[in-house]
PDB file of N, CA, C and O in Angstrom:
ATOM      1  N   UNK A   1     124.203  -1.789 -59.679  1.00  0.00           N
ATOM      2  CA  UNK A   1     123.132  -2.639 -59.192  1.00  0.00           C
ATOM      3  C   UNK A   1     123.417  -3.076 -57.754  1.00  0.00           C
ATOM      4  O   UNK A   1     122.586  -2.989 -56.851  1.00  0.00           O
ATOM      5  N   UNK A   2     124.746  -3.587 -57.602  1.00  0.00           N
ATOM      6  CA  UNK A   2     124.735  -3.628 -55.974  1.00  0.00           C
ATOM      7  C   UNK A   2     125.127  -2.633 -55.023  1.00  0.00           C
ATOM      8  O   UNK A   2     125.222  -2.701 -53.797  1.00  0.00           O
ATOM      9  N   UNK A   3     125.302  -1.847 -55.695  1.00  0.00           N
ATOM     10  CA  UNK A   3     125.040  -0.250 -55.109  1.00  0.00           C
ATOM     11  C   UNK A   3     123.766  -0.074 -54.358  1.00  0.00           C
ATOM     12  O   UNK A   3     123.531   0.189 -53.179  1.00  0.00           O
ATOM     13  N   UNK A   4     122.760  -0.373 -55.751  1.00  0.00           N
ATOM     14  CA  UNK A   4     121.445  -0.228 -55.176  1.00  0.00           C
ATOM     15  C   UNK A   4     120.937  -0.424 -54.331  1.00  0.00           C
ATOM     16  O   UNK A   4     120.286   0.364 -53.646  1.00  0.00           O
ATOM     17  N   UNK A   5     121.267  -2.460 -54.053  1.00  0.00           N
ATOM     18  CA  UNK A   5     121.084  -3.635 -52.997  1.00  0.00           C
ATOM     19  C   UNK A   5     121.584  -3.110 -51.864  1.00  0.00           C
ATOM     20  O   UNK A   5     120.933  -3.504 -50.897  1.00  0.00           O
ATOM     21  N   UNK A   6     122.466  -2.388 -51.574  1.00  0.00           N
ATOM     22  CA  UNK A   6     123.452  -2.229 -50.557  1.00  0.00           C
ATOM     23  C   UNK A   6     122.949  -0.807 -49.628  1.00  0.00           C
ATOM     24  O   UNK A   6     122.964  -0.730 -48.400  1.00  0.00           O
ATOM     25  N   UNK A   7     122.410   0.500 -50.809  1.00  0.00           N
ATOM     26  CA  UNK A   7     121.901   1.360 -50.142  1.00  0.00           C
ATOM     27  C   UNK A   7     119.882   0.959 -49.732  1.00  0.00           C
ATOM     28  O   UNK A   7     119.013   1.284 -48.923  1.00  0.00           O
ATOM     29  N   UNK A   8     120.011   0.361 -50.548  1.00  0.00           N
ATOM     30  CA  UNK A   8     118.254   0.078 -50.066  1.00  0.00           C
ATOM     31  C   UNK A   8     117.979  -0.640 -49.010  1.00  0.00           C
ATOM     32  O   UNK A   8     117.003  -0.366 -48.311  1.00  0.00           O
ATOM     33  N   UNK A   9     118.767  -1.626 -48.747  1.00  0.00           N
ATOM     34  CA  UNK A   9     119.032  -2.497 -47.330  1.00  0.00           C
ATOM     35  C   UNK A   9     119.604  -1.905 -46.254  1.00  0.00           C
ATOM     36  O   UNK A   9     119.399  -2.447 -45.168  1.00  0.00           O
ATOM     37  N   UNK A  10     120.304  -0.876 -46.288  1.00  0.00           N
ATOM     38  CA  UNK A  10     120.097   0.326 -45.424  1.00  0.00           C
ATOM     39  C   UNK A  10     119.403   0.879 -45.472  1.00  0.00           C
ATOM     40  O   UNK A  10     119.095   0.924 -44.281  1.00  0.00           O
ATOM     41  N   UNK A  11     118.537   1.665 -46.105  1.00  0.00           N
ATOM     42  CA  UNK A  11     117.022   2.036 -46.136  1.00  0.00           C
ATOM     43  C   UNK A  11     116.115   1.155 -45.271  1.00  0.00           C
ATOM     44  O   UNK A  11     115.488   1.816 -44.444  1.00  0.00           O
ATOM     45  N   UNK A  12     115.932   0.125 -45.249  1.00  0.00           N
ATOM     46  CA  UNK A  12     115.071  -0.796 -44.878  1.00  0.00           C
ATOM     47  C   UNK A  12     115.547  -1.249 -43.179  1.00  0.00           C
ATOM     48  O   UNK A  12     114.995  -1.557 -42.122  1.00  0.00           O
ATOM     49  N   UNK A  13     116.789  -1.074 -43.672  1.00  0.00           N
ATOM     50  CA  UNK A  13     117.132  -1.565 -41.984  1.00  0.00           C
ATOM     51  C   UNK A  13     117.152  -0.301 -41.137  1.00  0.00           C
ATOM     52  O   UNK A  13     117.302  -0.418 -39.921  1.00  0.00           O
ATOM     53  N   UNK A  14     117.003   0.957 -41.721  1.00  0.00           N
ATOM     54  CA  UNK A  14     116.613   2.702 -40.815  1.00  0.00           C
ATOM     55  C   UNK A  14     115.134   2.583 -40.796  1.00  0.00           C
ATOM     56  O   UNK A  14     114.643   3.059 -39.772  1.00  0.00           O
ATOM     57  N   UNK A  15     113.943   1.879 -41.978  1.00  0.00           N
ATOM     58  CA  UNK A  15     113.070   2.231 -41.814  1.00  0.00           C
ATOM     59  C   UNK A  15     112.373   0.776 -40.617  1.00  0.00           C
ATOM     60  O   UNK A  15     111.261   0.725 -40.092  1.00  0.00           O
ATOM     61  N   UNK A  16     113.233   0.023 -40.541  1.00  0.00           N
ATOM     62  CA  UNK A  16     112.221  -1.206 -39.564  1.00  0.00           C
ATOM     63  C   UNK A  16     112.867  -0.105 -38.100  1.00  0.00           C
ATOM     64  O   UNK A  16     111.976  -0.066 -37.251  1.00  0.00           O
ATOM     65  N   UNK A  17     113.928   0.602 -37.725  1.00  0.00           N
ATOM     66  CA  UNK A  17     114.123   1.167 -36.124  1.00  0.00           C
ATOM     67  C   UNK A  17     113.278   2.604 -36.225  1.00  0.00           C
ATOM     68  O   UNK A  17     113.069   3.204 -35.171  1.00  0.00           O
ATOM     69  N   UNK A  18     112.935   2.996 -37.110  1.00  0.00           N
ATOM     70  CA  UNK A  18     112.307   4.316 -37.034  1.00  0.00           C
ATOM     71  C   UNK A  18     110.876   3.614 -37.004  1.00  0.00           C
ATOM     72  O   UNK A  18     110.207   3.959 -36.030  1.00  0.00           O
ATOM     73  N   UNK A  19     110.430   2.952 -37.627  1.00  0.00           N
ATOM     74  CA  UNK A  19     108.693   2.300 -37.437  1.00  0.00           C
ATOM     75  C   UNK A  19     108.931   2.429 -35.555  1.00  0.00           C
ATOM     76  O   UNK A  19     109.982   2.352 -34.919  1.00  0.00           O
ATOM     77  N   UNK A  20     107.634   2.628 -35.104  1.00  0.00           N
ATOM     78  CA  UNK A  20     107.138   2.575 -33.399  1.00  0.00           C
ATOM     79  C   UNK A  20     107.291   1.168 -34.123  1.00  0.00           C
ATOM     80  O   UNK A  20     107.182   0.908 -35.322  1.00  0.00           O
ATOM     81  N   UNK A  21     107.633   0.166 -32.829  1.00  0.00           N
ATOM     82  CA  UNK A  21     107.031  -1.159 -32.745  1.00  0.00           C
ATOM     83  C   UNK A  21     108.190  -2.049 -33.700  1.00  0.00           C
ATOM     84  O   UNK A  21     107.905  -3.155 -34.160  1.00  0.00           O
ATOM     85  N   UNK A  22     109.368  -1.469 -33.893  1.00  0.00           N
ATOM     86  CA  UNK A  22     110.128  -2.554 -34.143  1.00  0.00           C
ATOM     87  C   UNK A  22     110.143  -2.755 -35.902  1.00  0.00           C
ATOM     88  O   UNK A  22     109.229  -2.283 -36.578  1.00  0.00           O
ATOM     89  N   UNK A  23     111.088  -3.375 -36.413  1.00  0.00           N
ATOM     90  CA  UNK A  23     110.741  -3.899 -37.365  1.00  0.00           C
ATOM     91  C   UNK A  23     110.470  -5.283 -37.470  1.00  0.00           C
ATOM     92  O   UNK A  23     110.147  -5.914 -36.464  1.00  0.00           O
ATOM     93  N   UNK A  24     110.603  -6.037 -39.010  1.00  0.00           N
ATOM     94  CA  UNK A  24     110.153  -7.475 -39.010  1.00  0.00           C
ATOM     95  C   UNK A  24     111.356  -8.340 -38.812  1.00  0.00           C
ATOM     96  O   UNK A  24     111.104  -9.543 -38.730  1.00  0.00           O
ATOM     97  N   UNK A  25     112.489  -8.019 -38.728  1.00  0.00           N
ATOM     98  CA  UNK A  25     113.626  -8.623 -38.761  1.00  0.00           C
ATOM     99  C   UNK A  25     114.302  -7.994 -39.339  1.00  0.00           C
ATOM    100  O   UNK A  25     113.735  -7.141 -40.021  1.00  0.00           O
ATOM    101  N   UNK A  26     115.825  -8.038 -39.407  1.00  0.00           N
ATOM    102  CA  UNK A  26     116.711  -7.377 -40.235  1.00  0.00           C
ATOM    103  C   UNK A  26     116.634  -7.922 -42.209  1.00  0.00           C
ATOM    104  O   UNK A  26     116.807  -7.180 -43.176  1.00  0.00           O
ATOM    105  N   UNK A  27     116.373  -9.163 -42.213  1.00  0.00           N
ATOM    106  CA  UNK A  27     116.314  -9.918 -43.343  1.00  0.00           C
ATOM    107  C   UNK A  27     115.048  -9.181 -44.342  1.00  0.00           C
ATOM    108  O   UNK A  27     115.184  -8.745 -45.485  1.00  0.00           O
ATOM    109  N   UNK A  28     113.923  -9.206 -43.582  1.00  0.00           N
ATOM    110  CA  UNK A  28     112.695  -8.956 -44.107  1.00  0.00           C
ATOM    111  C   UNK A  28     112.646  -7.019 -44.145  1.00  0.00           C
ATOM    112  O   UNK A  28     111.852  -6.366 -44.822  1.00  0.00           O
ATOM    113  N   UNK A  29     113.757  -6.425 -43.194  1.00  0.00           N
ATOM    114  CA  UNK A  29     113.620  -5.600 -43.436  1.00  0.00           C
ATOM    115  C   UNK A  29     114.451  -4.379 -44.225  1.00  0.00           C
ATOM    116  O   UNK A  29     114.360  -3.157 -44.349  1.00  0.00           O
ATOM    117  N   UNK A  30     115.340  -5.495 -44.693  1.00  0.00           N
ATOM    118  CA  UNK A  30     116.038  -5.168 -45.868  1.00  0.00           C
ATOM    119  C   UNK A  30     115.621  -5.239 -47.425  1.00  0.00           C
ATOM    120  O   UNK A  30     115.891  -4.521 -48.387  1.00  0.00           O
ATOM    121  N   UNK A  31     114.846  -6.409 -47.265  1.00  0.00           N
ATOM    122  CA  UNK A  31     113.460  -6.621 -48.390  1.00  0.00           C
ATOM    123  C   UNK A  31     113.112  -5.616 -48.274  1.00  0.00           C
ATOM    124  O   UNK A  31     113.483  -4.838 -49.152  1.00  0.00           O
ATOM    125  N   UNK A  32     112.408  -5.175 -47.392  1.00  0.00           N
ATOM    126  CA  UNK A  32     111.388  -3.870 -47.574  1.00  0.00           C
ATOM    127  C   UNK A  32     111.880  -3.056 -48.375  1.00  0.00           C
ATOM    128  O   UNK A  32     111.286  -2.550 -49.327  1.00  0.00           O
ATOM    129  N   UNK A  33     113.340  -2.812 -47.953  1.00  0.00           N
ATOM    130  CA  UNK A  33     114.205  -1.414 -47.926  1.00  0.00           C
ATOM    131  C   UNK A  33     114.387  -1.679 -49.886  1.00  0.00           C
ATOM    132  O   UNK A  33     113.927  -0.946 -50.762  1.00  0.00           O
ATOM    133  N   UNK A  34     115.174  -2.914 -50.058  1.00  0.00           N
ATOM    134  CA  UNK A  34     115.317  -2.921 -51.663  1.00  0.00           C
ATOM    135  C   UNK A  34     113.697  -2.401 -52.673  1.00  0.00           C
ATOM    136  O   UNK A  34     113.487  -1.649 -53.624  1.00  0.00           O
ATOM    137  N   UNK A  35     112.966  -3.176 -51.921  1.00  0.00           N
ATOM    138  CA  UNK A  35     110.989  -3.180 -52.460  1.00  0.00           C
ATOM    139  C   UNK A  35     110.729  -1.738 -52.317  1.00  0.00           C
ATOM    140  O   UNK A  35     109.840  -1.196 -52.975  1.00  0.00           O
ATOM    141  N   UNK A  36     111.402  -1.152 -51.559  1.00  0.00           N
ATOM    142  CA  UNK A  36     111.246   0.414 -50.988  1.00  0.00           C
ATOM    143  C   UNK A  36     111.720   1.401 -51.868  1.00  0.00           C
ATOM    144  O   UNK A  36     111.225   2.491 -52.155  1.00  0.00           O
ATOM    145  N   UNK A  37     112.758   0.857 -52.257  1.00  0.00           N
ATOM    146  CA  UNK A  37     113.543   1.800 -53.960  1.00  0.00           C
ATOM    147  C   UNK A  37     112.860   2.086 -54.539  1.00  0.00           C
ATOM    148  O   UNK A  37     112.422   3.230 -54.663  1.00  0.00           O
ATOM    149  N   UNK A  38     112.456   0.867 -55.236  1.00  0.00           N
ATOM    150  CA  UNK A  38     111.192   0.809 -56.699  1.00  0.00           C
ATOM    151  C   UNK A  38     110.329   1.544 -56.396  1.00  0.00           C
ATOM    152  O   UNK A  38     110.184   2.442 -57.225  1.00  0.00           O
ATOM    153  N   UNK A  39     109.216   1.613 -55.009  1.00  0.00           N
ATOM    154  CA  UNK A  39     108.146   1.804 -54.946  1.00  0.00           C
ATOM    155  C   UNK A  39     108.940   3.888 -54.935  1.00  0.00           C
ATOM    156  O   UNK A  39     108.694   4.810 -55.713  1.00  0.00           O
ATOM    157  N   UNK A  40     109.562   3.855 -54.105  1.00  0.00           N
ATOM    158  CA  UNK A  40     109.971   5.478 -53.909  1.00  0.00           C
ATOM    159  C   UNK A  40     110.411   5.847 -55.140  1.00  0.00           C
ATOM    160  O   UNK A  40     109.972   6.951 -55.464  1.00  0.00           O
ATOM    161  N   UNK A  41     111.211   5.264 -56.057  1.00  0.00           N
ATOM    162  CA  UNK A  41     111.249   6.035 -57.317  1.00  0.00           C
ATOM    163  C   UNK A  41     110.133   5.879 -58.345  1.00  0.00           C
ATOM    164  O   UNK A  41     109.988   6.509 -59.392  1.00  0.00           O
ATOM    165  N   UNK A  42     109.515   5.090 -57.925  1.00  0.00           N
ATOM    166  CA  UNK A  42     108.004   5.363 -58.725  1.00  0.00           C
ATOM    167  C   UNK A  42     106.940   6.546 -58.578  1.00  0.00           C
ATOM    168  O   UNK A  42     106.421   7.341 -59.361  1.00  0.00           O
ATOM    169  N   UNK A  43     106.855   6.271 -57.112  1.00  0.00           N
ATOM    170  CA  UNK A  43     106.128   7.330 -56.950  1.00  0.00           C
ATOM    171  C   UNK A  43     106.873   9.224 -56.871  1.00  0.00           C
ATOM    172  O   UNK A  43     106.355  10.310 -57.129  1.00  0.00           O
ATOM    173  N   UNK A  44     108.041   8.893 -56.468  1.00  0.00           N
ATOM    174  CA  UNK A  44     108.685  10.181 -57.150  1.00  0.00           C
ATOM    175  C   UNK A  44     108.534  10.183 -58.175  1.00  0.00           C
ATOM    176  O   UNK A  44     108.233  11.372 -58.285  1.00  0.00           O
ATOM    177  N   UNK A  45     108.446   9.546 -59.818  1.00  0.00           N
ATOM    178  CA  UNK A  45     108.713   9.404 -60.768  1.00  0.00           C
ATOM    179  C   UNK A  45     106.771  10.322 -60.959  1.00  0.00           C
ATOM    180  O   UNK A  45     106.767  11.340 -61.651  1.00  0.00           O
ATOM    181  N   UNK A  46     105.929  10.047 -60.583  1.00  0.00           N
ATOM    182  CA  UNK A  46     104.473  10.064 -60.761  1.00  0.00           C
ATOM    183  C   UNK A  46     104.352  11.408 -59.705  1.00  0.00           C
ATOM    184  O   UNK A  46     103.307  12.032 -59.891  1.00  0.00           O
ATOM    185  N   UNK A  47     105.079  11.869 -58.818  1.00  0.00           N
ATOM    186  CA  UNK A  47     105.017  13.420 -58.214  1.00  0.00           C
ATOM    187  C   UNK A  47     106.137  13.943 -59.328  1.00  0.00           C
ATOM    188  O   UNK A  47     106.178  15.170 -59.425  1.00  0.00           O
ATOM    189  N   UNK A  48     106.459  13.683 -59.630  1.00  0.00           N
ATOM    190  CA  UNK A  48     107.780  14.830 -59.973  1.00  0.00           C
ATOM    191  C   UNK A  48     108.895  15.286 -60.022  1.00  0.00           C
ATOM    192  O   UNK A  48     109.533  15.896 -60.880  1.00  0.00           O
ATOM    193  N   UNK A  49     109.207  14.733 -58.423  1.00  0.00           N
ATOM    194  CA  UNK A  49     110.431  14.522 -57.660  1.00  0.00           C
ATOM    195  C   UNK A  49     111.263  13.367 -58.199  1.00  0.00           C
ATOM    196  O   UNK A  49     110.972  12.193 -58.430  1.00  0.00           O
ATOM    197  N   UNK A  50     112.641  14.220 -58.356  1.00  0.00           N
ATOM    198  CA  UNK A  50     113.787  13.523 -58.507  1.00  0.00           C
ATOM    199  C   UNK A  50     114.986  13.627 -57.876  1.00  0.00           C
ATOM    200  O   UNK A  50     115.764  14.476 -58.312  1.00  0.00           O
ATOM    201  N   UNK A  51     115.359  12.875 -56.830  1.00  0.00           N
ATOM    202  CA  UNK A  51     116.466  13.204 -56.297  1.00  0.00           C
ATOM    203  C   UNK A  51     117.985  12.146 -56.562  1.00  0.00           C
ATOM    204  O   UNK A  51     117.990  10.915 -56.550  1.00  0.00           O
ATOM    205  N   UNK A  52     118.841  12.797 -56.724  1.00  0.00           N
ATOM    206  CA  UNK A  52     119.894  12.376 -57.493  1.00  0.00           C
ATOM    207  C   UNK A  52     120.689  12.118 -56.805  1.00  0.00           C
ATOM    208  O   UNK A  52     120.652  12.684 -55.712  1.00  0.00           O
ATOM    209  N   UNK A  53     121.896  11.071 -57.091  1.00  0.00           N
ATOM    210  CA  UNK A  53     123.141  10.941 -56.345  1.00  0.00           C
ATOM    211  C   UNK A  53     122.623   9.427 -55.446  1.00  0.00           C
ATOM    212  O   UNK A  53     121.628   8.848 -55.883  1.00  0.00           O
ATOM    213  N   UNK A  54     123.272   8.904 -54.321  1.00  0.00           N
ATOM    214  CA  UNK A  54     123.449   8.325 -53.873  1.00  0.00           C
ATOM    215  C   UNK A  54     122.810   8.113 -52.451  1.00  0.00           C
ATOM    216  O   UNK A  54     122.569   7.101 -51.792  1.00  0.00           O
ATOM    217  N   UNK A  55     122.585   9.783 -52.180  1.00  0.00           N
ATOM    218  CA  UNK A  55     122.029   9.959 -51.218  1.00  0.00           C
ATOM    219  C   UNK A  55     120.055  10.340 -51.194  1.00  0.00           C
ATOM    220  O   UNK A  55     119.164  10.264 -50.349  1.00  0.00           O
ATOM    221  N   UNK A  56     120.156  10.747 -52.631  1.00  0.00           N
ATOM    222  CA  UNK A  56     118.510  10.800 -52.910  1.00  0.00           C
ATOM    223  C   UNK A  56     117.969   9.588 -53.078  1.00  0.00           C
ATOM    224  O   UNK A  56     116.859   9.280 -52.642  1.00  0.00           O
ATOM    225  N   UNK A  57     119.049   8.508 -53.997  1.00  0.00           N
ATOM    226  CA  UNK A  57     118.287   6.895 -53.807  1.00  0.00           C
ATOM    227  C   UNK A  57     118.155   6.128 -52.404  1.00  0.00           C
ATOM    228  O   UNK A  57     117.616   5.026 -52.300  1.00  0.00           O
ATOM    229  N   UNK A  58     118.770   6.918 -51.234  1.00  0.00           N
ATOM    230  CA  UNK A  58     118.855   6.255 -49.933  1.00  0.00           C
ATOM    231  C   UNK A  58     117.480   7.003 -49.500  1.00  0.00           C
ATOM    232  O   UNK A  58     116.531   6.362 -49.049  1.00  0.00           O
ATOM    233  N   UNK A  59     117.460   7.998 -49.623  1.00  0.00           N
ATOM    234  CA  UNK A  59     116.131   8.764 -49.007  1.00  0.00           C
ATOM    235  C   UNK A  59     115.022   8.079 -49.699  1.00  0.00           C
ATOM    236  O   UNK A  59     114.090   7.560 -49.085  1.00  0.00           O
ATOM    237  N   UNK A  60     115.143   8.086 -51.110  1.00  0.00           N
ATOM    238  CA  UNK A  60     113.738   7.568 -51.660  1.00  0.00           C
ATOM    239  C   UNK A  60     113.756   5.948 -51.257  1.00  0.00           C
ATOM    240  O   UNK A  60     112.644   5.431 -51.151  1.00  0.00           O
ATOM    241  N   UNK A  61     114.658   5.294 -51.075  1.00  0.00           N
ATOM    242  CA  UNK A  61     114.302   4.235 -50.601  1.00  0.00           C
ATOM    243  C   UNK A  61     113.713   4.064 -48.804  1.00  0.00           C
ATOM    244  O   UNK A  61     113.014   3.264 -48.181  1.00  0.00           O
ATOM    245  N   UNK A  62     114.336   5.095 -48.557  1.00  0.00           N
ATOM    246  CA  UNK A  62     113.762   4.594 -46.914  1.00  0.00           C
ATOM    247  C   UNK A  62     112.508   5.225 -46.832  1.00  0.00           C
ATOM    248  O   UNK A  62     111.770   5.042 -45.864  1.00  0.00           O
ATOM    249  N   UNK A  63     112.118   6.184 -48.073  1.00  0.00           N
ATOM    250  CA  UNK A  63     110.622   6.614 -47.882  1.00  0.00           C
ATOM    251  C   UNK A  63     109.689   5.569 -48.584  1.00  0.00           C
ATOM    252  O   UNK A  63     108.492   5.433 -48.331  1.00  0.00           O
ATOM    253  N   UNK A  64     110.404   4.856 -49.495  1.00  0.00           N
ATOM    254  CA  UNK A  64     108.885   3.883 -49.988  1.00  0.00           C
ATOM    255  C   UNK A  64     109.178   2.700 -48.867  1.00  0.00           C
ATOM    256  O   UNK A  64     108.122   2.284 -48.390  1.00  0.00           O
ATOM    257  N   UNK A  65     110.135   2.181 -48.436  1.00  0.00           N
ATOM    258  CA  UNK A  65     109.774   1.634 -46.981  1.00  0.00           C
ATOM    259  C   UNK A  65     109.289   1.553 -46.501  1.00  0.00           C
ATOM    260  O   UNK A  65     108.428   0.674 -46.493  1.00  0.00           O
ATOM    261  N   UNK A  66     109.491   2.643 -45.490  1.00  0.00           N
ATOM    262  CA  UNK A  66     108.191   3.191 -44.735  1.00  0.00           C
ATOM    263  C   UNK A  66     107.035   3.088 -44.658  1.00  0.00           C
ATOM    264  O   UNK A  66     106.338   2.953 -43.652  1.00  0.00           O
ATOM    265  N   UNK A  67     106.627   3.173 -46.210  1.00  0.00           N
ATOM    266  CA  UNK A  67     105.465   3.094 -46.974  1.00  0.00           C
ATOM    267  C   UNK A  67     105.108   1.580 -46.649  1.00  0.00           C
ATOM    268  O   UNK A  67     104.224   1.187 -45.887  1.00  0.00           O
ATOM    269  N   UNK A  68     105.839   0.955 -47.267  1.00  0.00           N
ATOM    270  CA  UNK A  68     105.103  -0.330 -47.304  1.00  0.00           C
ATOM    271  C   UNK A  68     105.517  -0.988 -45.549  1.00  0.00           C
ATOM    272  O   UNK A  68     105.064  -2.132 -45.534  1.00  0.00           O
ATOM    273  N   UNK A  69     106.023  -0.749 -44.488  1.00  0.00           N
ATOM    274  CA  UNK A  69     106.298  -1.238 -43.514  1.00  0.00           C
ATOM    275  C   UNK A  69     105.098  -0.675 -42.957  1.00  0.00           C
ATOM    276  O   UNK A  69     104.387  -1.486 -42.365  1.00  0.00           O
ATOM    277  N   UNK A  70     104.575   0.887 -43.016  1.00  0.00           N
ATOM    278  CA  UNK A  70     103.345   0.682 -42.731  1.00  0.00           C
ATOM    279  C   UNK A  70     102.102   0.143 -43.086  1.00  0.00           C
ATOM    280  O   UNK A  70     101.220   0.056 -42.231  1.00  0.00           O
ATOM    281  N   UNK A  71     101.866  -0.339 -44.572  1.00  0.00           N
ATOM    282  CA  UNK A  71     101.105  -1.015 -44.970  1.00  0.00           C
ATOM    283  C   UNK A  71     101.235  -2.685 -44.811  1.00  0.00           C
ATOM    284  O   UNK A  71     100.499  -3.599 -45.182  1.00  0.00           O
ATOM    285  N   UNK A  72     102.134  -2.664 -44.300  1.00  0.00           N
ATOM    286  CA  UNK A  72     102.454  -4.167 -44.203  1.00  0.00           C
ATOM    287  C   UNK A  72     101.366  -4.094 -42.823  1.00  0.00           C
ATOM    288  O   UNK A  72     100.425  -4.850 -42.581  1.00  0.00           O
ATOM    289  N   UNK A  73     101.752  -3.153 -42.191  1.00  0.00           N
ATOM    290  CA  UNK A  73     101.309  -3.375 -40.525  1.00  0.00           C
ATOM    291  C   UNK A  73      99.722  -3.197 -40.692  1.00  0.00           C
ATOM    292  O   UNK A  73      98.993  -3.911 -40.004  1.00  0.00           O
ATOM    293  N   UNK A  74      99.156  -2.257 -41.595  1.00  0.00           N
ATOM    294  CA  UNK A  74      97.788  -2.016 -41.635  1.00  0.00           C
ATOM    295  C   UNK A  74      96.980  -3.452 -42.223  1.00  0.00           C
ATOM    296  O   UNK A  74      95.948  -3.898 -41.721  1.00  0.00           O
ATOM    297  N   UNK A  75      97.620  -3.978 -43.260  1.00  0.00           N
ATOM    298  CA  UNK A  75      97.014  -5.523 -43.324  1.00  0.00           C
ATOM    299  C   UNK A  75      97.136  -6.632 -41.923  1.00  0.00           C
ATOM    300  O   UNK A  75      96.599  -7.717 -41.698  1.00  0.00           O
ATOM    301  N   UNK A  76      97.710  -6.132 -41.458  1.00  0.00           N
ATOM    302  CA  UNK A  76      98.200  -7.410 -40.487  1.00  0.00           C
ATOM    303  C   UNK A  76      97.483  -7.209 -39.571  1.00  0.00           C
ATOM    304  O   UNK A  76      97.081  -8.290 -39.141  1.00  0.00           O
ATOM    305  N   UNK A  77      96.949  -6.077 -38.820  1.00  0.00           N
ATOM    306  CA  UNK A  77      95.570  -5.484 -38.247  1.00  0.00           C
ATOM    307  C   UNK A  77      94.609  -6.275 -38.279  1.00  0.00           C
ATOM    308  O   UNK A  77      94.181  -7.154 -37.531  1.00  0.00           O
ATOM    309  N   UNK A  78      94.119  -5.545 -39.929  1.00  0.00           N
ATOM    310  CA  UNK A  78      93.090  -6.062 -40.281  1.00  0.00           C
ATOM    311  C   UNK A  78      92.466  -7.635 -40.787  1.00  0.00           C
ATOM    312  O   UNK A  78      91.351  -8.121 -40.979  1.00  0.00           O
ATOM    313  N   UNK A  79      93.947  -8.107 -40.873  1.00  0.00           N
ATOM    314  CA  UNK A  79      94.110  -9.813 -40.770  1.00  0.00           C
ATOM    315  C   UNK A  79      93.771 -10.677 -39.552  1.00  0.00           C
ATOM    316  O   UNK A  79      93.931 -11.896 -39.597  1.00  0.00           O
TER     317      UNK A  79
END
């Protein structure tokens, strides 16, 4: 479990410097990165995709990141 915490908050803190425009902070964007797990092994879970080891939960976490760092930004737009 703090495996998890530990690679997803790296996830989150690759996906706030890879976003154009910065991320939200390191704090908030370590949130993302943990929030980023769940959402990436879900939706891998609902494609198909399973990637294993240590290094597939770092990828799927910095891809549901992403995900929601851009949706974070598309509400905030439109807010």
């Amino acid at each position: 479990m703090i495996w998890h915490l530990i690679l997803g908050g790296v996830a989150g803190f690759l996906a706030g410097k890879v976003m154009s425009g910065g991320g939200y902070g390191v704090l908030v964007d370590i949130i993302l990165g943990i929030a980023g797990g769940w959402l990436g092994g879900w939706l891998g879970e609902k494609l198909g995709i399973h990637l294993g080891g240590s290094i597939g939960y770092l990828v799927t976490a910095f891809v549901g990141a992403i995900i929601l760092v851009w949706a974070g930004r598309m509400i905030k737009k439109v807010a």
